[in-house]
Structure formats: structure tokens, C-alpha cells
Residue frames as qw, qx, qy, qz and C-alpha x, y, z in Angstrom:
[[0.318, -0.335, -0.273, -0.844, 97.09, 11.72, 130.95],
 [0.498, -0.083, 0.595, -0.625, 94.44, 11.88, 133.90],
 [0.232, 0.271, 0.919, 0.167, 91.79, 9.22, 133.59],
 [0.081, 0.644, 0.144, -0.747, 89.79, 12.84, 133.62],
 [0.194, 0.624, -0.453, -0.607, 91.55, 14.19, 130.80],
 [0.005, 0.101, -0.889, -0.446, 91.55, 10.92, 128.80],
 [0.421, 0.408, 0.808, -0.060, 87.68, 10.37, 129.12],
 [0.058, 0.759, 0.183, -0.622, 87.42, 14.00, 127.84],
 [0.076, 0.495, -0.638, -0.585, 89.33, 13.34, 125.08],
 [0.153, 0.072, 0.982, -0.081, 87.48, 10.51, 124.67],
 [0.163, 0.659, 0.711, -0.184, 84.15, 11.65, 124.63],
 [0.179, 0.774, -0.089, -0.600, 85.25, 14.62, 122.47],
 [0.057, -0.305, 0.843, 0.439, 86.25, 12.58, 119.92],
 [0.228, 0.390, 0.886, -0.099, 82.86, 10.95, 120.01],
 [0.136, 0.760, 0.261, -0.580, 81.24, 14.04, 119.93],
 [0.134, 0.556, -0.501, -0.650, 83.12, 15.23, 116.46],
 [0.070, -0.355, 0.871, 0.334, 83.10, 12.22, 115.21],
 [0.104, 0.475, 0.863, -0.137, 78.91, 10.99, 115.51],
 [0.344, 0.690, 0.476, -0.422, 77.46, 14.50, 114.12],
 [0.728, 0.437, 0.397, 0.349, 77.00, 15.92, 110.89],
 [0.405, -0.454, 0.296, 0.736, 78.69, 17.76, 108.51],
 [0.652, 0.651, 0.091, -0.378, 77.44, 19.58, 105.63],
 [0.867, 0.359, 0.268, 0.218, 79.18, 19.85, 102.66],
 [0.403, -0.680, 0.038, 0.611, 80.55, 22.72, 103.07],
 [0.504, 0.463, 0.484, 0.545, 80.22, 24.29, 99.37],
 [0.070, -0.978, -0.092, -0.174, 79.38, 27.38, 100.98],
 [0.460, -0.751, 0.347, 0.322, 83.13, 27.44, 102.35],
 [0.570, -0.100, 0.461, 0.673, 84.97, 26.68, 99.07],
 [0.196, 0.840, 0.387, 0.324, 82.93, 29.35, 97.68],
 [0.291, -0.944, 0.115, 0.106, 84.12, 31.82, 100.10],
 [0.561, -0.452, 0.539, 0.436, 87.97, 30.41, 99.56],
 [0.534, 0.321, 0.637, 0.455, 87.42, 30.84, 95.70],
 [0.042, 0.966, 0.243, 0.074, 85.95, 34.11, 95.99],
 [0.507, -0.779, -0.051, 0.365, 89.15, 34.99, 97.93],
 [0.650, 0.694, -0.251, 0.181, 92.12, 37.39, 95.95],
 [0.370, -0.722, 0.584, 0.023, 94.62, 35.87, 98.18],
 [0.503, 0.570, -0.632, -0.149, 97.40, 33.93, 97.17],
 [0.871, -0.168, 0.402, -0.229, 97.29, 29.99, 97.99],
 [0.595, 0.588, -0.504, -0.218, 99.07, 27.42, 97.40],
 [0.957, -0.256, -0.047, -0.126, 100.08, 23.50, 98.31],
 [0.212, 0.668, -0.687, 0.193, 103.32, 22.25, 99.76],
 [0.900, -0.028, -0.365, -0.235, 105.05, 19.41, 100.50],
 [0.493, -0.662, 0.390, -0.407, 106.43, 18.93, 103.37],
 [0.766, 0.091, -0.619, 0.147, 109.07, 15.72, 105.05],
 [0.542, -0.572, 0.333, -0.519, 108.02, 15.15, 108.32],
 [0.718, -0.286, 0.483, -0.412, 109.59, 12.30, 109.95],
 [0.258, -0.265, 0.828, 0.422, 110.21, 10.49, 107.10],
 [0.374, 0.515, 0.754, -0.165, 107.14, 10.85, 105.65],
 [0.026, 0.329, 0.221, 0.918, 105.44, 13.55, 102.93],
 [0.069, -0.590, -0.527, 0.608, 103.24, 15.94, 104.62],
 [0.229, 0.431, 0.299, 0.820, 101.21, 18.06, 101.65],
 [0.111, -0.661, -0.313, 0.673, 99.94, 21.54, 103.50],
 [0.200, 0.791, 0.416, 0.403, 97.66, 24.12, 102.44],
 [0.292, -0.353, -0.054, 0.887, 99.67, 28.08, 103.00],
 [0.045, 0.879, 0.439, 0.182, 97.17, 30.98, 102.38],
 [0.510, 0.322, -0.019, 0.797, 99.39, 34.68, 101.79],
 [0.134, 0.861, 0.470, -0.142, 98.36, 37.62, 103.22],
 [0.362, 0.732, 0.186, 0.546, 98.30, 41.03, 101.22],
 [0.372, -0.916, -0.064, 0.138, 100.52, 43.25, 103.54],
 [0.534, 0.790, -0.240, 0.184, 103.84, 44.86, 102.87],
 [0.182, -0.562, 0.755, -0.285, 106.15, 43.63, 105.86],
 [0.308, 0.234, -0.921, -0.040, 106.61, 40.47, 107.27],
 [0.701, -0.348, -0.301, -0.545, 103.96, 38.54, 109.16],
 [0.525, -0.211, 0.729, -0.386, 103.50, 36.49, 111.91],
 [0.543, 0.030, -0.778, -0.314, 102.84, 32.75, 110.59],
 [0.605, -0.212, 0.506, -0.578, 100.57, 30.38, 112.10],
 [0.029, -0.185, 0.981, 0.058, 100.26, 26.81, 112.52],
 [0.681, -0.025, 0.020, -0.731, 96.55, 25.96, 111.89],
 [0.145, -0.009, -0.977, 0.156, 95.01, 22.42, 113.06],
 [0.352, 0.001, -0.717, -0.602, 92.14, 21.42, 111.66],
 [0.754, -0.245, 0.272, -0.545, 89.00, 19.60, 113.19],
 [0.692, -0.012, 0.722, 0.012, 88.59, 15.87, 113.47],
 [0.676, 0.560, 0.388, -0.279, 87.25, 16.54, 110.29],
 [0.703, 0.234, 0.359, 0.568, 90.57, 16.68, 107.83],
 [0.139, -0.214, 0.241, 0.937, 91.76, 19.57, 105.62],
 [0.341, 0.553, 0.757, 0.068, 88.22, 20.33, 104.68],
 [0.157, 0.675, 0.373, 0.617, 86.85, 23.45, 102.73],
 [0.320, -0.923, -0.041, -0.211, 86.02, 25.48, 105.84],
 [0.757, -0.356, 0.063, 0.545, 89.51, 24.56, 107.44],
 [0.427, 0.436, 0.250, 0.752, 91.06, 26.29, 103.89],
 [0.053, 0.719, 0.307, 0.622, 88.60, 28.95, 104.32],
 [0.432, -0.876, -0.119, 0.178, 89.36, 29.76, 108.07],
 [0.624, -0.309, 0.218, 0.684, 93.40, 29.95, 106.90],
 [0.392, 0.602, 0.331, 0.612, 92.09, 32.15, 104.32],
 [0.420, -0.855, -0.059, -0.300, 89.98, 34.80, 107.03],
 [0.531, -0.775, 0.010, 0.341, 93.05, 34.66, 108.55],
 [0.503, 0.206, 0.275, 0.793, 95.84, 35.53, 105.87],
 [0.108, -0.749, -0.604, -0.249, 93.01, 38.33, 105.55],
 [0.479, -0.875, 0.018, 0.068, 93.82, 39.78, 108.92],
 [0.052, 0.891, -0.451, 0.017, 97.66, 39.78, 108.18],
 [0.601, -0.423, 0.676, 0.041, 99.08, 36.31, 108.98],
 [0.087, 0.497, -0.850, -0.152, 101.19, 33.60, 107.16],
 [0.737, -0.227, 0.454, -0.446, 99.15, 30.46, 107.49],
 [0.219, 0.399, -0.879, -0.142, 100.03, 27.19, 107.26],
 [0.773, -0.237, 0.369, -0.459, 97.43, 24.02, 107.31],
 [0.157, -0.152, 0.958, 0.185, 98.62, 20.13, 107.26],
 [0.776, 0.157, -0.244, -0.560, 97.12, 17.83, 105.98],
 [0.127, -0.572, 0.791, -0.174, 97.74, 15.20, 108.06],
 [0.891, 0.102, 0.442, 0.014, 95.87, 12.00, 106.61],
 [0.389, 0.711, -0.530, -0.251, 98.64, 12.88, 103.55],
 [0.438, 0.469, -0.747, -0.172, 98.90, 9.21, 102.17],
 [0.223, -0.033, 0.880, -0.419, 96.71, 7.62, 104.19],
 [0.596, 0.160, 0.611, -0.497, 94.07, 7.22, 102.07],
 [0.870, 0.408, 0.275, -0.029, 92.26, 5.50, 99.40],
 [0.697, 0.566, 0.104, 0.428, 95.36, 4.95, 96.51],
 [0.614, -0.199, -0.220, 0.732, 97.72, 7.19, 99.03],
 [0.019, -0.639, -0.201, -0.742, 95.46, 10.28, 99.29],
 [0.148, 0.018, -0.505, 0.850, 94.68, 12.38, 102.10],
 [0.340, 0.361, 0.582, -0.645, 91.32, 13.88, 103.64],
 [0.426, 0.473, -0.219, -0.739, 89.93, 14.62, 99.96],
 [0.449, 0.045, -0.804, -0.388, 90.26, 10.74, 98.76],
 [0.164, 0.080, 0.873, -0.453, 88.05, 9.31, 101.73],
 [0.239, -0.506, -0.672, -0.485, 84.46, 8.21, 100.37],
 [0.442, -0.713, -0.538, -0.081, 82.82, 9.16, 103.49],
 [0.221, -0.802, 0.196, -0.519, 82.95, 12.02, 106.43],
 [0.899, -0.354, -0.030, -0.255, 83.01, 9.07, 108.80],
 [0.907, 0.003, -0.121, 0.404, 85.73, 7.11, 107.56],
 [0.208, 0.680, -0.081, 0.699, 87.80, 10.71, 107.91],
 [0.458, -0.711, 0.204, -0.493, 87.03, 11.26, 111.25],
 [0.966, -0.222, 0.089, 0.097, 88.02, 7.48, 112.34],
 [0.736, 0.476, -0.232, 0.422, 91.35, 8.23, 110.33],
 [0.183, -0.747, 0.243, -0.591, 91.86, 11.35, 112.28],
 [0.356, -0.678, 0.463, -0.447, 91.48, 10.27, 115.62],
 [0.990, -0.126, 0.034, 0.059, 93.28, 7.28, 115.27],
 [0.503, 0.740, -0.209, 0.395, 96.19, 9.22, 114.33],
 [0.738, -0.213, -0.320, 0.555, 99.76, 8.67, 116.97],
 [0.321, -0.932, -0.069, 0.150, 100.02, 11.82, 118.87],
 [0.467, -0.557, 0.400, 0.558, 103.91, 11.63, 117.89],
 [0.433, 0.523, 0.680, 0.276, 102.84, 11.54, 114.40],
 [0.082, -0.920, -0.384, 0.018, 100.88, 14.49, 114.79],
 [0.268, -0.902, 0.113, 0.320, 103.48, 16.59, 116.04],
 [0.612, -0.104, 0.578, 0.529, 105.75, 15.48, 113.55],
 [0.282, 0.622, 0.529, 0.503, 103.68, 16.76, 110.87],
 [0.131, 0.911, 0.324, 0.216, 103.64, 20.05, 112.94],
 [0.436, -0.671, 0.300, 0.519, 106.74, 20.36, 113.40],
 [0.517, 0.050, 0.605, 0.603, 107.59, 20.18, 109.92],
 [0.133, 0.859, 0.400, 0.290, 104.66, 22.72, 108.73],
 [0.322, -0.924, 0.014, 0.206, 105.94, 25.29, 111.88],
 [0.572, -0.319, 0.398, 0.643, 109.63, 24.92, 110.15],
 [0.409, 0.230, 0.443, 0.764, 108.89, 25.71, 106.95],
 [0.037, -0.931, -0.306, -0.193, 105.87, 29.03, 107.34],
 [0.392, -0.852, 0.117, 0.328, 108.74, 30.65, 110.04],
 [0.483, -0.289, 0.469, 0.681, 111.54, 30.42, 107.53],
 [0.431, 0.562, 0.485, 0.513, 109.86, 31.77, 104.39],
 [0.407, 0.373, 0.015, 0.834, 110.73, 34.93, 103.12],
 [0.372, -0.544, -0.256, -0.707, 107.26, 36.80, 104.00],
 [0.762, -0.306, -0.535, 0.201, 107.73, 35.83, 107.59],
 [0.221, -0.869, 0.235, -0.375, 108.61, 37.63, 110.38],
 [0.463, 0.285, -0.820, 0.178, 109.95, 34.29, 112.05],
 [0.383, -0.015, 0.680, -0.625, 107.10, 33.96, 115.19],
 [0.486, -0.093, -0.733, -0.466, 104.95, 31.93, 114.76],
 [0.433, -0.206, 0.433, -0.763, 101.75, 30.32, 116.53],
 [0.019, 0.082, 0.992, 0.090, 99.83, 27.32, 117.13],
 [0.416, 0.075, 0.231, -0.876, 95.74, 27.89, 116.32],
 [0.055, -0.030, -0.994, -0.092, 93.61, 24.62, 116.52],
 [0.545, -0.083, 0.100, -0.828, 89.76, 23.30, 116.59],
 [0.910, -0.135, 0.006, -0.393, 88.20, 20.75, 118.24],
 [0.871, -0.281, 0.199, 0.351, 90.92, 17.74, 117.90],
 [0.433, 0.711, -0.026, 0.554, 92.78, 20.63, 116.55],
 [0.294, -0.847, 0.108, -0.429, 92.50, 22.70, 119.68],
 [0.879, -0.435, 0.161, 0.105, 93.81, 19.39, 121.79],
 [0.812, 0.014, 0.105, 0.574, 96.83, 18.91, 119.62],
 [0.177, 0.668, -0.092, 0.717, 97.37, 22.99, 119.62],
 [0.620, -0.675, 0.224, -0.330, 97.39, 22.63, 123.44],
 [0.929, -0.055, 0.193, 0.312, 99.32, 19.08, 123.08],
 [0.705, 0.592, -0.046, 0.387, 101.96, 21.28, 120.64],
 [0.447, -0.850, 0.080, -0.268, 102.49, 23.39, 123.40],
 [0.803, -0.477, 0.353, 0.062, 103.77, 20.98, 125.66],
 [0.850, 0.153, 0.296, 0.408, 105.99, 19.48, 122.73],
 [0.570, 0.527, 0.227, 0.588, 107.49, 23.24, 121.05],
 [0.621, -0.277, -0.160, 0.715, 109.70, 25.17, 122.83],
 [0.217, -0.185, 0.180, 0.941, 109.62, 28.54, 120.56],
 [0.061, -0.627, -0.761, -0.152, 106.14, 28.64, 120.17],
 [0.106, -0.383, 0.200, -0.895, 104.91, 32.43, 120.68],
 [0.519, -0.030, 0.346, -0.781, 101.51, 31.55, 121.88],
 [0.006, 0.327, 0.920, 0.214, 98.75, 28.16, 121.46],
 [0.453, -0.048, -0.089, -0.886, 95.22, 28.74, 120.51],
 [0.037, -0.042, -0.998, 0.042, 93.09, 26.05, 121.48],
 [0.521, -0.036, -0.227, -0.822, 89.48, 26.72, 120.21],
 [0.868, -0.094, 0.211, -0.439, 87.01, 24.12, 122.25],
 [0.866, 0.149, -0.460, 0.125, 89.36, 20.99, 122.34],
 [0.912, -0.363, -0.160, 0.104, 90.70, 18.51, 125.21],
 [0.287, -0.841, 0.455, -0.064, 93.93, 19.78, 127.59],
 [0.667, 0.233, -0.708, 0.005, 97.06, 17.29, 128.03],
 [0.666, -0.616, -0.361, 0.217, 97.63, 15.74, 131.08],
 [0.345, -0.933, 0.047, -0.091, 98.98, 17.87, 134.04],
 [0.803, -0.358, 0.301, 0.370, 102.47, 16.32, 133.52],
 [0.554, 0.560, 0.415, 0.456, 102.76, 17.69, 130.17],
 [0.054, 0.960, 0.195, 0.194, 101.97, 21.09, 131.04],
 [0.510, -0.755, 0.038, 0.410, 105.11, 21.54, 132.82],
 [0.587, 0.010, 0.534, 0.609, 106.79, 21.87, 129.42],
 [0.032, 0.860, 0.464, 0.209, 104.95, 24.77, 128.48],
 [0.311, -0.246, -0.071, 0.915, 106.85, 27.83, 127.84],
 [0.114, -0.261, -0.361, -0.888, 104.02, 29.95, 125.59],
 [0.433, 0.172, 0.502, -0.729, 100.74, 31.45, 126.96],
 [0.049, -0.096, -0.956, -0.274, 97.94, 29.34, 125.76],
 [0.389, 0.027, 0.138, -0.911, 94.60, 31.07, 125.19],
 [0.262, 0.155, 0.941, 0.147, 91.36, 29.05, 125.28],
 [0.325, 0.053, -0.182, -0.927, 88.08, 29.44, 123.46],
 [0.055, 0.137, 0.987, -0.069, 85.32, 27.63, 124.36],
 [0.354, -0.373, -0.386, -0.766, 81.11, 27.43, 123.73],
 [0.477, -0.245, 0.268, -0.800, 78.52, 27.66, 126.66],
 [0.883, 0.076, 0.178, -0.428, 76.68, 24.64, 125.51],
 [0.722, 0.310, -0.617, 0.033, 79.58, 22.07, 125.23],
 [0.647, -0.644, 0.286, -0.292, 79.55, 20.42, 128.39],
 [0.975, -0.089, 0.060, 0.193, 81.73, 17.97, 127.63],
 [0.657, 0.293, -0.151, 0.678, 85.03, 20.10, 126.97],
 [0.298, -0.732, 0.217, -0.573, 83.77, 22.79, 129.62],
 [0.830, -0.535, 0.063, -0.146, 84.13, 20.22, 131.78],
 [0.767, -0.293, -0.203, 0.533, 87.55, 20.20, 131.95],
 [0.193, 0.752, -0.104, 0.621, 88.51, 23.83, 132.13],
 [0.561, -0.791, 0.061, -0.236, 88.04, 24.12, 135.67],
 [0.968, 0.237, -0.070, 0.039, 90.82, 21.40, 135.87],
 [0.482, 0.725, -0.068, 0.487, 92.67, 23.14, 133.29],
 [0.048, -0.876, 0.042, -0.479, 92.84, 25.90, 134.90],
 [0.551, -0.736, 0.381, -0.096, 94.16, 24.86, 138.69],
 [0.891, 0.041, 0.061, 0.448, 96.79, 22.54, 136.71],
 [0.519, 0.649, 0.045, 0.555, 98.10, 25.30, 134.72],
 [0.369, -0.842, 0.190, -0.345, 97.89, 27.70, 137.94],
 [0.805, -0.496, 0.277, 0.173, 99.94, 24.85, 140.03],
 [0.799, 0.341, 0.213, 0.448, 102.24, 24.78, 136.76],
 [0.232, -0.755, -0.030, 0.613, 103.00, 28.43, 136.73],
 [0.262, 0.176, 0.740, 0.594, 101.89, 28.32, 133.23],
 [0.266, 0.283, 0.016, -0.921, 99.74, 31.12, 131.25],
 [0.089, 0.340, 0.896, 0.273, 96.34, 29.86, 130.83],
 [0.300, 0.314, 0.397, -0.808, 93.34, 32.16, 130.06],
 [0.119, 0.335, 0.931, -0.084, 89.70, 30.88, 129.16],
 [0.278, 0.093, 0.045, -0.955, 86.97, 32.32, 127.80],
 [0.151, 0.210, 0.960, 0.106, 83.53, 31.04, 127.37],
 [0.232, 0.157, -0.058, -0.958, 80.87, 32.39, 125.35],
 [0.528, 0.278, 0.597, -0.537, 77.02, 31.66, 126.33],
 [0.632, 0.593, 0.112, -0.486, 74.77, 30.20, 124.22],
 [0.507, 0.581, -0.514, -0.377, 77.30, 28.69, 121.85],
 [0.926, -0.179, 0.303, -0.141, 78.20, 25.14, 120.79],
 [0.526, -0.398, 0.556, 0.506, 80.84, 23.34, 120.04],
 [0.608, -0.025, 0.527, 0.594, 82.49, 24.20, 117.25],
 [0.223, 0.833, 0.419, -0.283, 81.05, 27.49, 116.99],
 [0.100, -0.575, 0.299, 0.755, 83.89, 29.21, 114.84],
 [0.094, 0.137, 0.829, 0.535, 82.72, 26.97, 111.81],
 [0.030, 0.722, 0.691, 0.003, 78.93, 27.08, 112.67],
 [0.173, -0.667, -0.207, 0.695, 79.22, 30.92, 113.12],
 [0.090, 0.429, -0.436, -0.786, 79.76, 31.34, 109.37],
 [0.097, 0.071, 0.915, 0.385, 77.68, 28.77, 107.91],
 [0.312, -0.064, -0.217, -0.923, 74.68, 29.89, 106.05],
 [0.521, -0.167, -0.818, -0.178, 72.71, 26.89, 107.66],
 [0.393, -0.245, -0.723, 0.513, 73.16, 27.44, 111.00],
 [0.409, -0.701, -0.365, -0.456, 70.20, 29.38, 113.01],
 [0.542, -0.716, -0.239, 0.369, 71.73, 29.62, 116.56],
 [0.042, -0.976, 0.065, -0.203, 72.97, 33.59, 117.25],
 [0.556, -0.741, 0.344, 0.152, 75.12, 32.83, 120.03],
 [0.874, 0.018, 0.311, 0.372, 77.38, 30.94, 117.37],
 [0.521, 0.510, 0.079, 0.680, 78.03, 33.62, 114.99],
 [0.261, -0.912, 0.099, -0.300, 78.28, 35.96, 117.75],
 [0.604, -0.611, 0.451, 0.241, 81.20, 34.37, 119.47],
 [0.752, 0.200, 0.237, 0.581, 82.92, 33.12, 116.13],
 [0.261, 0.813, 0.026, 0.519, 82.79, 37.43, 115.30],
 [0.229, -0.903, 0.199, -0.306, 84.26, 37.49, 118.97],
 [0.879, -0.264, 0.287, 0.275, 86.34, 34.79, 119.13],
 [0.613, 0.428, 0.136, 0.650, 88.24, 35.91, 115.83],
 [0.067, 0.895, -0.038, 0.439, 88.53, 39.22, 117.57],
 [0.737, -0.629, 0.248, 0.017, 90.34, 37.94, 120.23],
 [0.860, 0.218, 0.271, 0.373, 92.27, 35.56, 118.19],
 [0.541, 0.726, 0.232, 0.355, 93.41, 38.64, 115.93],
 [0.311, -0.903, 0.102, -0.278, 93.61, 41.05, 118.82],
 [0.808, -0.510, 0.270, 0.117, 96.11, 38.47, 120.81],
 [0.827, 0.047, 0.271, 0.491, 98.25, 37.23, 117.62],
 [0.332, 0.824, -0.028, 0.458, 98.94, 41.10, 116.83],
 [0.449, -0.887, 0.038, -0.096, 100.70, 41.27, 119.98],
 [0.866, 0.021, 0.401, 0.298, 102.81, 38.36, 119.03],
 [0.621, 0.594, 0.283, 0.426, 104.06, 40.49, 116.30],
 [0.147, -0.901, -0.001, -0.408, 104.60, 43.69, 118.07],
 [0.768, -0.594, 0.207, -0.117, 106.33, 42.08, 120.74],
 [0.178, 0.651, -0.731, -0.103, 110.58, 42.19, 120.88],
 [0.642, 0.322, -0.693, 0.062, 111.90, 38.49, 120.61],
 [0.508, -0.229, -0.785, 0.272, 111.00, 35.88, 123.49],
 [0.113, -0.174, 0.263, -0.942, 108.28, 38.48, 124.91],
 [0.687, -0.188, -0.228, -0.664, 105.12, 36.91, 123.92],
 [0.752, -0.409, -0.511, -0.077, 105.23, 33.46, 126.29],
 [0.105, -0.413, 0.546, -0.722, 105.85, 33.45, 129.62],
 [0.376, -0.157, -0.869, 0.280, 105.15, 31.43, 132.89],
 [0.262, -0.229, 0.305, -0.887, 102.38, 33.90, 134.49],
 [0.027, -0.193, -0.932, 0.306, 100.04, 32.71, 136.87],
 [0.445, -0.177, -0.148, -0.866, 96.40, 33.80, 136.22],
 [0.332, 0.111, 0.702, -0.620, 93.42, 32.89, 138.45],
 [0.093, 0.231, 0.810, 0.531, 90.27, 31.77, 137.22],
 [0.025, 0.677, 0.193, -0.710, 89.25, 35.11, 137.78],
 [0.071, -0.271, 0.659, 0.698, 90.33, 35.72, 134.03],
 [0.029, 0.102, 0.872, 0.478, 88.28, 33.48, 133.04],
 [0.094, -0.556, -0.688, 0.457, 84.87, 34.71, 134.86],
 [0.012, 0.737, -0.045, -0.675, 85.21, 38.24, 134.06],
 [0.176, 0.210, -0.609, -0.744, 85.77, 37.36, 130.19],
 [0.039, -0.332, -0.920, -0.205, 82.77, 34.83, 130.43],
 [0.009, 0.729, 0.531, -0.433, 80.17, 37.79, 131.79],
 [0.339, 0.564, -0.342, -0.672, 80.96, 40.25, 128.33],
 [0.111, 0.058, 0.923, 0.365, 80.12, 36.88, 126.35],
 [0.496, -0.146, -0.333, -0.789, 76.78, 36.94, 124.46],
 [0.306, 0.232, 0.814, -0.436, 73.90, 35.44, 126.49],
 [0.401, 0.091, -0.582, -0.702, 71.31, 33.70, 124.06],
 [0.689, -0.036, 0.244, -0.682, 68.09, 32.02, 124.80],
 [0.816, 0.375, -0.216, -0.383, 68.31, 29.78, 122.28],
 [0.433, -0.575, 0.688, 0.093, 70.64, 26.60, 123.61],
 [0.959, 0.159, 0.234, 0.023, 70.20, 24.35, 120.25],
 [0.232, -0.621, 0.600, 0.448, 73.54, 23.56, 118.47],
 [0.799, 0.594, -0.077, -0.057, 74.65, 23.00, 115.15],
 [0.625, 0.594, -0.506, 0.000, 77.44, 21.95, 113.41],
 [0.477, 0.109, -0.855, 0.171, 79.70, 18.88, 115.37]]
């Protein structure tokens, strides 16, 4: 990794890891409210257990499945409730849980006393680890019945990094999402075979600042990379966008246009015959320009939620 890329990661991690967090009762409401079908699995990654949360959706063919990755913040309530809002739309979803047996008495993100100590767990966590645990979710969502057998990677915040990092590490990937979180290094990327959409907020200067980067690695890679950045939000607008707390516009205006993207991109993935959806195109950061001038432009530049 660049020294770049590693303060970035660096100083995103800080960033998650130093603001608050509600409680987030207003997301296990919504995920209780929900008449989809849920349910935990366990999972042997690596030699380890790995328990994952798999939200159904209500559709009569198979699905696309997706690999969801969590914030810094653990398998929390709004995590569930984003794999719900996406079963919703039509997908398979699959989230680790990837302090499983790391904490207190060998629990996972739910036995930690504190938000804090959660967030330290997290991003202390071995990068080979990591993928271990998502390789072992991405096996088992693509083989179940209600599959279609594609599948996707769709991360946030040190989600987004290791759904950009999975990339580099998973060959049959259709496609990464990588929702405001840190790139790998430019050596990595050459392993990249899926297109790899980003999603980022106006008012995070610390993970805008590497897009540019990004972008002329991925271009020298001959790797599909296409940005978007939408004014006025902050990081970690897909959560803040729904939370009944939060007061900045621009947030729930790009989470209602980020998930349209998101939705709009992984139906293609589905639609698309068998080793259609990645690919090695080159894209300027023209792309990214031309999607950042239809983003919402908001006065208001305070941020909420990490």
C-alpha cells in the first residue's frame, strides 16, 4: 500500500472510530417491522466459526446474492436493516459478523460493552482474516437454492475498503460496491477482474482525497472504476440518510440516490449472460465529473452520523 493510501486508511479509521453513534433503535424497529424472512448462519471460515446475518427476498426466481460489509461499527442494527432494504429490492443478502468469538465470553459485535471497544476490535482485524470470513459468507449465499449463483461485494466505510480490498482478492466477483471507504494499494488493483463502483459524500475530505488517485491507478490498471460524489453529504451518508436524527438534506438525498444506483447497477448483474458483468474497461475521470454535477447541491455542509 502507498504511504498515500495507508494514511487514508489511517485517518479513516480515525474518523469512524472517534464519532458517535446512536443507538440505533430506530433501525431494529425498521428490521422488525420487516415481513421478510431472516435468519443466522454459521459459517467455517478458515478454521474458524463465522455466524452471518442472510435477509430473503420475496420474489419468485432466483436472485442475485450479495456480500454486505458492514461499517467499522460491527453487525449493528442499521447494518441488518440495510441487508433488509436490500432483500426488499430483490437480492439474497448475506452479512458477517466478523468479531464472531472475539468478544466478551466468545461473542461477537453484540457482546462488546461499549461502541468504542467495537470499533478498536474492527479495525484491528488481519486483512487475511477478513477475507476469509468473506470468502466463506460469498460461498455459501451463491450456492443456496434461491440464488441465481452471481453474486456481489457491497461495503461501508471500513466496509467499502475491504469491498474494494475483496476485489483484488475474488476472482468471480460480478461487481464491488465500495460506499465512502479507503482503495488498496495500486499493486493490488492489478488483480481486479469486476467493475468496482464508488459512492462517496461531498463533505468527506478525507476519503475524497484519494479518488483522484483512485482513479489514474485504476485507469493505468485497465480496471473499471466509476465514482460518484454527491454534494453536501457526509460520510457515511447511506446510514445518516435514514436516521430520524439526522437534519442534513444532502444525506438523505444521496442515500435515496445512492440506493438507486446501487439497485439500478446490481440489476444488471442479474440480467447479464455469465462472465458479462466485470470487465477491464478503461473510464476517464470524466465519469466521475459528469455523475458528480446531477448530485444534490446543499447549503448546509454540517454532518452527522461517523
Amino acid at each position: 500500500m502507498t504511504t498515500f493510501a495507508a494514511k487514508a486508511l489511517a485517518a479513516a479509521l480515525l474518523l469512524c472510530a472517534t464519532s458517535a453513534l446512536p443507538a440505533q433503535d430506530w433501525a431494529v424497529k425498521r428490521l422488525d417491522a420487516s415481513p421478510r424472512h431472516h435468519e443466522y448462519v454459521t459459517l467455517k471460515a478458515a478454521g474458524h466459526d463465522v455466524q452471518a446475518f442472510v435477509a430473503y427476498p420475496e420474489v419468485k426466481s432466483k436472485a442475485t446474492s450479495i456480500v454486505l460489509i458492514p461499517e467499522i461499527f460491527g453487525l449493528s442494527g442499521w447494518a441488518k436493516s440495510m441487508a433488509d432494504d436490500l432483500a426488499a429490492a430483490g437480492y439474497v443478502v448475506i452479512a458477517p459478523d466478523v468479531l464472531t468469538g472475539k468478544g466478551p465470553n466468545g461473542g461477537g459485535t453484540d457482546s462488546y460493552p461499549s461502541q468504542d471497544q467495537v470499533t478498536k476490535a474492527v479495525s484491528g482485524l488481519p486483512n487475511d482474516e477478513v477475507m476469509a470470513d468473506l470468502d466463506a459468507a460469498a460461498d455459501y449465499v451463491r450456492t443456496l437454492p434461491a440464488s441465481n449463483g452471481k453474486f456481489a461485494s457491497v461495503g461501508f466505510c471500513w466496509g467499502g475498503g475491504k469491498s474494494f480490498a475483496f476485489a483484488t482478492h475474488r476472482g468471480d466477483l460480478s461487481a464491488a460496491f465500495v460506499f465512502y471507504g479507503p482503495p488498496p494499494s495500486d499493486a493490488d488493483m492489478a488483480h481486479i477482474s469486476a467493475p468496482v463502483f464508488g459512492f462517496y459524500g461531498g463533505n468527506d475530505a478525507r476519503i475524497d482525497a484519494t479518488i483522484p488517485a483512485t482513479t489514474e491507478a485504476m485507469k493505468a490498471a485497465r480496471k473499471r472504476y466509476e465514482p460518484v460524489t454527491y454534494d453536501g453529504a457526509g460520510h457515511g451518508f447511506m446510514r445518516a440518510g435514514v436516521d430520524p436524527s439526522n437534519t442534513v438534506e444532502a444525506n438523505k438525498t444521496a442515500r435515496e440516490q445512492g440506493f438507486a444506483r446501487l439497485t439500478t447497477e446490481l440489476a444488471k448483474i442479474g440480467k447479464a449472460p455469465a462472465g458479462k458483468t466485470s470487465g477491464t474497461v478503461t473510464r476517464s475521470h470524466r465519469g466521475a465529473l459528469v455523475a458528480k454535477q446531477t448530485s444534490v447541491r446543499c447549503h448546509d455542509t454540517a454532518m452527522t452520523g461517523m
